[in-house]
Biopython code that builds the backbone (N, CA, C, O; Angstrom):
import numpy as np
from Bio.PDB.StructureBuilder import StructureBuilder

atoms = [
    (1, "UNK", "N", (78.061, 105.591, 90.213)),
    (1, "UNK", "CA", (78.572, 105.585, 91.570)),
    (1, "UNK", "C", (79.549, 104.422, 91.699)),
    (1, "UNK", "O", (79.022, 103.322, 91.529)),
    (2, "UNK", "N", (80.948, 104.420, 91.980)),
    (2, "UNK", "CA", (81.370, 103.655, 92.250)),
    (2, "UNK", "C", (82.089, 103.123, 93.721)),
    (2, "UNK", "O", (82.635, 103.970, 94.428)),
    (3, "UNK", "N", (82.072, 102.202, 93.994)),
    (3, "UNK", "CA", (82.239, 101.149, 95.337)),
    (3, "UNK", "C", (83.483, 101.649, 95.559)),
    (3, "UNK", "O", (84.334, 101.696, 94.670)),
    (4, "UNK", "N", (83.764, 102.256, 97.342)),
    (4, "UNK", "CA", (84.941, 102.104, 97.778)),
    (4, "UNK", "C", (86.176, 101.375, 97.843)),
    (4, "UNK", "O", (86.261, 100.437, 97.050)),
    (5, "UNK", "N", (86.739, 101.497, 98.279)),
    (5, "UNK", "CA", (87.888, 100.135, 98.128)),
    (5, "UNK", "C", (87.147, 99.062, 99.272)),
    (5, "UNK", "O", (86.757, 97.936, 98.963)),
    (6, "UNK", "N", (87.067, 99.508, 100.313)),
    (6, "UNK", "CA", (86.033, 98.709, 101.196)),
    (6, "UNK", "C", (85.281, 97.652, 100.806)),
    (6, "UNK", "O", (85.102, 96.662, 101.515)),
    (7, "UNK", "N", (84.710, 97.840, 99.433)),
    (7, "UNK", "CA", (83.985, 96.345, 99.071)),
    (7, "UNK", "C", (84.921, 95.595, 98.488)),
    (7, "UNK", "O", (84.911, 94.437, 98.906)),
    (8, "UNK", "N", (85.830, 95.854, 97.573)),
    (8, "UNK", "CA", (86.181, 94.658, 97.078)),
    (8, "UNK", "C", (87.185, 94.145, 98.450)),
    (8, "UNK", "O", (87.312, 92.932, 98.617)),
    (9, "UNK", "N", (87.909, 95.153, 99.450)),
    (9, "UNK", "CA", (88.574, 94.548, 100.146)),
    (9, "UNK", "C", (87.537, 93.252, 101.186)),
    (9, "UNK", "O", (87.816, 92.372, 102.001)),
    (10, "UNK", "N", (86.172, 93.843, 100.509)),
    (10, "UNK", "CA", (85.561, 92.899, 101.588)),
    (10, "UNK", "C", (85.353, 91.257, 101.154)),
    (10, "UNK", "O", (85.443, 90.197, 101.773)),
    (11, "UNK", "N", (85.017, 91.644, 99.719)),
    (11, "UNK", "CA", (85.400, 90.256, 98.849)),
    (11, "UNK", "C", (86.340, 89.350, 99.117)),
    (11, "UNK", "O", (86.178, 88.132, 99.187)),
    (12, "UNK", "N", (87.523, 90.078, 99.296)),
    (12, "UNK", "CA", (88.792, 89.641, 99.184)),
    (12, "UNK", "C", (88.828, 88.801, 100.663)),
    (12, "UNK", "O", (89.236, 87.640, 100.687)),
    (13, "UNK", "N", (88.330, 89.544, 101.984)),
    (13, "UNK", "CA", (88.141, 89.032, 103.359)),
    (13, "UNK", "C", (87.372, 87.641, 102.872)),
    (13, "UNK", "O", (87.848, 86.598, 103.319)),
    (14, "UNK", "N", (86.653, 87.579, 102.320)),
    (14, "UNK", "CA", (85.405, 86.416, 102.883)),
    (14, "UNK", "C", (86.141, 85.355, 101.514)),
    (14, "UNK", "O", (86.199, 84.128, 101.594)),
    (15, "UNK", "N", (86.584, 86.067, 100.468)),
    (15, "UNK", "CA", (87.393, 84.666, 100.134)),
    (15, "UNK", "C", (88.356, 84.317, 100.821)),
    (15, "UNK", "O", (88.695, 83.148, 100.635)),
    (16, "UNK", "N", (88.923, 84.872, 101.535)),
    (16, "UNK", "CA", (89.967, 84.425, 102.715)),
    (16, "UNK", "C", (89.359, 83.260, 103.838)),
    (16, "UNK", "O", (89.959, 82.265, 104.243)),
    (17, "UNK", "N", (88.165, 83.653, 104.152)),
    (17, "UNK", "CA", (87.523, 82.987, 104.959)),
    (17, "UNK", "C", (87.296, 83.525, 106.078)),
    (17, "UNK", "O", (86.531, 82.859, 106.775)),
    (18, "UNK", "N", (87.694, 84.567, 106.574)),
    (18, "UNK", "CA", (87.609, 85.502, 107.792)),
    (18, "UNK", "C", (85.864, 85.819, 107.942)),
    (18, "UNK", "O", (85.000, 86.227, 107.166)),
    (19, "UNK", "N", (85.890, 85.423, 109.259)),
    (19, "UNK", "CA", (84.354, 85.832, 109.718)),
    (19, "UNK", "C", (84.215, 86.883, 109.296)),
    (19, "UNK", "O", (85.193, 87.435, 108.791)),
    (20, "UNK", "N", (83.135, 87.452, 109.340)),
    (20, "UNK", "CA", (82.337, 88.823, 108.775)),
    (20, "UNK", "C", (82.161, 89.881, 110.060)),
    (20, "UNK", "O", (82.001, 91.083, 109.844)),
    (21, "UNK", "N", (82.197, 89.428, 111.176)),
    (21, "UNK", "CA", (82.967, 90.063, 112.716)),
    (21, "UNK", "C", (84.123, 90.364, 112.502)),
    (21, "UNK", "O", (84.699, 90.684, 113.542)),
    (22, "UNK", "N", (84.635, 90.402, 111.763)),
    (22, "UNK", "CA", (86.122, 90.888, 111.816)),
    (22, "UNK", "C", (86.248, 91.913, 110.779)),
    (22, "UNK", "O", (87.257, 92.611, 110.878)),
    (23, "UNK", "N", (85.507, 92.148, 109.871)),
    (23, "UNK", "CA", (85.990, 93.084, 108.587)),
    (23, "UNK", "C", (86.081, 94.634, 109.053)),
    (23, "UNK", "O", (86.756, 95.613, 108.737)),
    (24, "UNK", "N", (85.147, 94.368, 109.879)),
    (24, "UNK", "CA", (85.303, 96.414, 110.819)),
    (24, "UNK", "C", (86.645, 96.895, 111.067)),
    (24, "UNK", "O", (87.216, 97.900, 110.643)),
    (25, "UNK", "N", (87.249, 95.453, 112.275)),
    (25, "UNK", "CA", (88.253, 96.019, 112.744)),
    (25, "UNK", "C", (89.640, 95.744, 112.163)),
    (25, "UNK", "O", (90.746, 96.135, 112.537)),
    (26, "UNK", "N", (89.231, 94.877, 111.029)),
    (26, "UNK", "CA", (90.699, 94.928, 109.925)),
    (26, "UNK", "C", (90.526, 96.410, 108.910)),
    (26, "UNK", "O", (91.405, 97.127, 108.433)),
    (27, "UNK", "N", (89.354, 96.485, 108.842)),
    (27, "UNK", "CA", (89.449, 97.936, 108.088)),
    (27, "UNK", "C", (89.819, 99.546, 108.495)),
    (27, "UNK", "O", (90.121, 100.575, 107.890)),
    (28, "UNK", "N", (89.541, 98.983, 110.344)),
    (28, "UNK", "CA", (89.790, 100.185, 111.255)),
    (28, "UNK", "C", (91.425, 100.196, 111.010)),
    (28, "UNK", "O", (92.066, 101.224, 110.789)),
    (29, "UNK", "N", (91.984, 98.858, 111.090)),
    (29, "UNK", "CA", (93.859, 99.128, 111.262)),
    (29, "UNK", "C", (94.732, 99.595, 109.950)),
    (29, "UNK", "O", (95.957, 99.644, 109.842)),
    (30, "UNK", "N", (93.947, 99.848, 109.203)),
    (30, "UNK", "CA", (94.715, 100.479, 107.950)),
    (30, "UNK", "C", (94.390, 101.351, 108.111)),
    (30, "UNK", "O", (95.192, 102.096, 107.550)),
    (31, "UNK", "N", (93.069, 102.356, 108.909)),
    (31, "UNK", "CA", (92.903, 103.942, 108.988)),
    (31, "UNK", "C", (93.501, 104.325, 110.168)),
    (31, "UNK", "O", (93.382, 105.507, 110.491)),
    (32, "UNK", "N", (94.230, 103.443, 111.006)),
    (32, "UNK", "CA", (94.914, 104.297, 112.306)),
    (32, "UNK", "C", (95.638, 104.743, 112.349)),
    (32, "UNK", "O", (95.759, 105.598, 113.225)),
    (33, "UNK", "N", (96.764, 104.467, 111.337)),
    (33, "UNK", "CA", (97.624, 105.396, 110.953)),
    (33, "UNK", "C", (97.584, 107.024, 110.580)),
    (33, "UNK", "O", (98.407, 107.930, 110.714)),
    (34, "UNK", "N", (96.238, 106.955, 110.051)),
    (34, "UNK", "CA", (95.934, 108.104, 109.201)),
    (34, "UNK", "C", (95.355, 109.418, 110.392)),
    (34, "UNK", "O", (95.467, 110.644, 110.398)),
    (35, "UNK", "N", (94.537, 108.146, 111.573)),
    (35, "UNK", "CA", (94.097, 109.118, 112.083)),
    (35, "UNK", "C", (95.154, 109.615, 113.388)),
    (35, "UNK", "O", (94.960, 110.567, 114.143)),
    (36, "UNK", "N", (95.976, 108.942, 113.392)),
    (36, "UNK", "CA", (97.431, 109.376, 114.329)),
    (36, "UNK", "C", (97.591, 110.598, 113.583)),
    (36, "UNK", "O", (97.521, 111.731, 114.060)),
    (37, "UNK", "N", (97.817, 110.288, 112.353)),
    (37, "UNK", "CA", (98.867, 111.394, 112.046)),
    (37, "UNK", "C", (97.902, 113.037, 111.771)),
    (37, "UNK", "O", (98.177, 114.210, 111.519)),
    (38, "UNK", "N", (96.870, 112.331, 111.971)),
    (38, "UNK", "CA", (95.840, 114.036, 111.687)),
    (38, "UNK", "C", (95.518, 114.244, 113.260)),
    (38, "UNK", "O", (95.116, 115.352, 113.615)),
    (39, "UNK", "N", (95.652, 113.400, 114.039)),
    (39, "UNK", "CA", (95.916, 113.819, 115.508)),
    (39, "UNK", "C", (97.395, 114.908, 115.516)),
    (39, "UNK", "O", (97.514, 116.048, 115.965)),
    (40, "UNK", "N", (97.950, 114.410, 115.131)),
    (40, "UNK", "CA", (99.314, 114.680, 115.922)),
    (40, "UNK", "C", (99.629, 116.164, 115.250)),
    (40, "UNK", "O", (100.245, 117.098, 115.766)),
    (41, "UNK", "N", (99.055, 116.095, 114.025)),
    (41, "UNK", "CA", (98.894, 117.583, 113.021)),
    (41, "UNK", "C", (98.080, 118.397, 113.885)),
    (41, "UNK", "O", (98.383, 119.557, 114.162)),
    (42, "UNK", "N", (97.101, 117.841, 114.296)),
    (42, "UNK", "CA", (95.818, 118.962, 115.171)),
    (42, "UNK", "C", (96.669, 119.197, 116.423)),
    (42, "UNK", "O", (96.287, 120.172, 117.069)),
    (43, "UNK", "N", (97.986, 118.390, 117.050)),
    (43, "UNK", "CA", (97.594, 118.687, 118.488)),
    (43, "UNK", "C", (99.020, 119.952, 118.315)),
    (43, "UNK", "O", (99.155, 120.921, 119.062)),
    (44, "UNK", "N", (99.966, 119.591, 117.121)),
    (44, "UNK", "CA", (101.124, 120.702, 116.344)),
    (44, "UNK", "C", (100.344, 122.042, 116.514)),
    (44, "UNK", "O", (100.628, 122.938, 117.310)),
    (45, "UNK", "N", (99.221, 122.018, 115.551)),
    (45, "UNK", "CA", (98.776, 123.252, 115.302)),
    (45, "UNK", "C", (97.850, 123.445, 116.153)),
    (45, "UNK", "O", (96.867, 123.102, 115.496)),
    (46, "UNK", "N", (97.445, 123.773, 117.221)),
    (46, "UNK", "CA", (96.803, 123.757, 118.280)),
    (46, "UNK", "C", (95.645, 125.214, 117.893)),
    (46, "UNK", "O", (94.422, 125.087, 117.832)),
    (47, "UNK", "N", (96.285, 126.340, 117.704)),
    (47, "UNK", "CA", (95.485, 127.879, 117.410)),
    (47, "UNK", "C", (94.200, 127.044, 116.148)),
    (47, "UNK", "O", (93.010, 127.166, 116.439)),
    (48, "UNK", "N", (94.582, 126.248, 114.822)),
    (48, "UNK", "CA", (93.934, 126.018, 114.114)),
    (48, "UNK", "C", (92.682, 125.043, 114.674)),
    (48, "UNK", "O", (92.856, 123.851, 114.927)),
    (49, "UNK", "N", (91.341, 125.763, 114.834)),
    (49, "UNK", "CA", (90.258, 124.826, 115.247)),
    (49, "UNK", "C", (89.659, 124.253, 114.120)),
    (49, "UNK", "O", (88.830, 123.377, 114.366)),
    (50, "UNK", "N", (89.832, 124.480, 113.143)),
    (50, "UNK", "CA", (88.899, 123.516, 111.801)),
    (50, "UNK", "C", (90.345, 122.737, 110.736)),
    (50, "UNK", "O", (91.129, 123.323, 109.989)),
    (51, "UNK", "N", (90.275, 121.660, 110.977)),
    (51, "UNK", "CA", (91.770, 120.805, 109.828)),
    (51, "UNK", "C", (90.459, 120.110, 108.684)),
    (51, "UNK", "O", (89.371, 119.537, 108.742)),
    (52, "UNK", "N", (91.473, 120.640, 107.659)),
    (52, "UNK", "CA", (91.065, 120.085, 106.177)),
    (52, "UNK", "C", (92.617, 120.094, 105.299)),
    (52, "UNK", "O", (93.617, 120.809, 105.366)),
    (53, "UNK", "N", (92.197, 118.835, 104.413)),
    (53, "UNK", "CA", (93.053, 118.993, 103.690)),
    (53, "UNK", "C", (93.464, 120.259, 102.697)),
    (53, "UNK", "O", (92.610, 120.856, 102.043)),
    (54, "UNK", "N", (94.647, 120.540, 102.669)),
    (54, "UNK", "CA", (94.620, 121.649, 101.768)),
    (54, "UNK", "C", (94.586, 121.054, 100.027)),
    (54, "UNK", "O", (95.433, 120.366, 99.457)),
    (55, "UNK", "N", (93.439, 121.544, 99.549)),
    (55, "UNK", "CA", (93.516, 120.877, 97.762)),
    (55, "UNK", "C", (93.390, 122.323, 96.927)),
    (55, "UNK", "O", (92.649, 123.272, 97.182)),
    (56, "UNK", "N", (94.132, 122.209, 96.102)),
    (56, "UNK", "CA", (94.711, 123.468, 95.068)),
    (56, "UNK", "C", (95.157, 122.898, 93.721)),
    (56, "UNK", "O", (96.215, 122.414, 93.321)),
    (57, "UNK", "N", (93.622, 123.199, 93.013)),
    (57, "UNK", "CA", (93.919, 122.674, 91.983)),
    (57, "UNK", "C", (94.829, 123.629, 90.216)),
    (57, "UNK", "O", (94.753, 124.764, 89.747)),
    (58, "UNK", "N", (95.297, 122.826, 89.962)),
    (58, "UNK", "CA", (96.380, 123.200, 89.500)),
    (58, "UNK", "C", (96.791, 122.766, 88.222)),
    (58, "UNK", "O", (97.912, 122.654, 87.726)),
    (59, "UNK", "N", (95.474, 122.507, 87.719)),
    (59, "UNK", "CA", (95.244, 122.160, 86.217)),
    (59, "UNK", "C", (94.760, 123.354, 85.163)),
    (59, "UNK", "O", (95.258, 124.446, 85.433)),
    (60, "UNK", "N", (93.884, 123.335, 84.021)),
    (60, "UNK", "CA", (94.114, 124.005, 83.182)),
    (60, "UNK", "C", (92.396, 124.809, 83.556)),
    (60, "UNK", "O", (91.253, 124.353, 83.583)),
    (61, "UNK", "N", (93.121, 126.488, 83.852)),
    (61, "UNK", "CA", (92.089, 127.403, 84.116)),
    (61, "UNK", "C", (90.457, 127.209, 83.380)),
    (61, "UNK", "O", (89.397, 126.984, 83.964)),
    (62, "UNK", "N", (90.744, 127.412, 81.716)),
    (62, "UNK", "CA", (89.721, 127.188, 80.582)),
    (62, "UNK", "C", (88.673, 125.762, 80.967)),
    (62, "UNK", "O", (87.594, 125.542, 80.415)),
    (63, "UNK", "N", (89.108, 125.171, 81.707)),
    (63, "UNK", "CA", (88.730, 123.880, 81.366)),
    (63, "UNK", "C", (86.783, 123.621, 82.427)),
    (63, "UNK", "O", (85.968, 122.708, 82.555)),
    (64, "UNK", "N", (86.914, 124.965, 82.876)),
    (64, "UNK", "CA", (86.340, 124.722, 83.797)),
    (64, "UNK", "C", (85.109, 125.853, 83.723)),
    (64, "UNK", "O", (85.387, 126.944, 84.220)),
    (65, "UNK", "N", (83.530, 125.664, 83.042)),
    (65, "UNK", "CA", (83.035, 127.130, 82.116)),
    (65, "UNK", "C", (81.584, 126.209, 82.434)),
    (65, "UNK", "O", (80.494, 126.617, 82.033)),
]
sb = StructureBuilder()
sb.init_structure("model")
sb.init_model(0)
sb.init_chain("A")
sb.init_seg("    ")
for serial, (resi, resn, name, xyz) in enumerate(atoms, 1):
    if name == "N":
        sb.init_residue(resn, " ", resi, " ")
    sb.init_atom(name, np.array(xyz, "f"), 0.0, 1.0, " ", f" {name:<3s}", serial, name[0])
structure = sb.get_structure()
């Protein structure tokens, strides 16, 4: 199992010195972007009630038995 980016970015916070009250909402401002833009996709496509990424994989058929 390996650790999100979330931990080491959290490492990285507390060697900074940043209180440990703060790591939520520095981690929230790098996902707001993301969730704007899957807003703004949902509110485009309005008829579509379920959003997922579309993934289509596109590697080698055999590989997979």
């Amino acid at each position: 199992l390996y650790p999100n980016v979330d931990f080491n970015s959290g490492l990285i916070l507390k060697a900074l010195g940043i209180p440990n009250e703060m790591f939520a909402a520095i981690f929230v401002m790098g996902r707001v972007p993301g969730w704007l833009s899957q807003w703004i996709e949902q509110k485009e496509n309005a008829p579509v009630k379920i959003t997922r990424p579309r993934q289509l994989y596109i590697g080698a058929a055999d590989q997979i038995k």
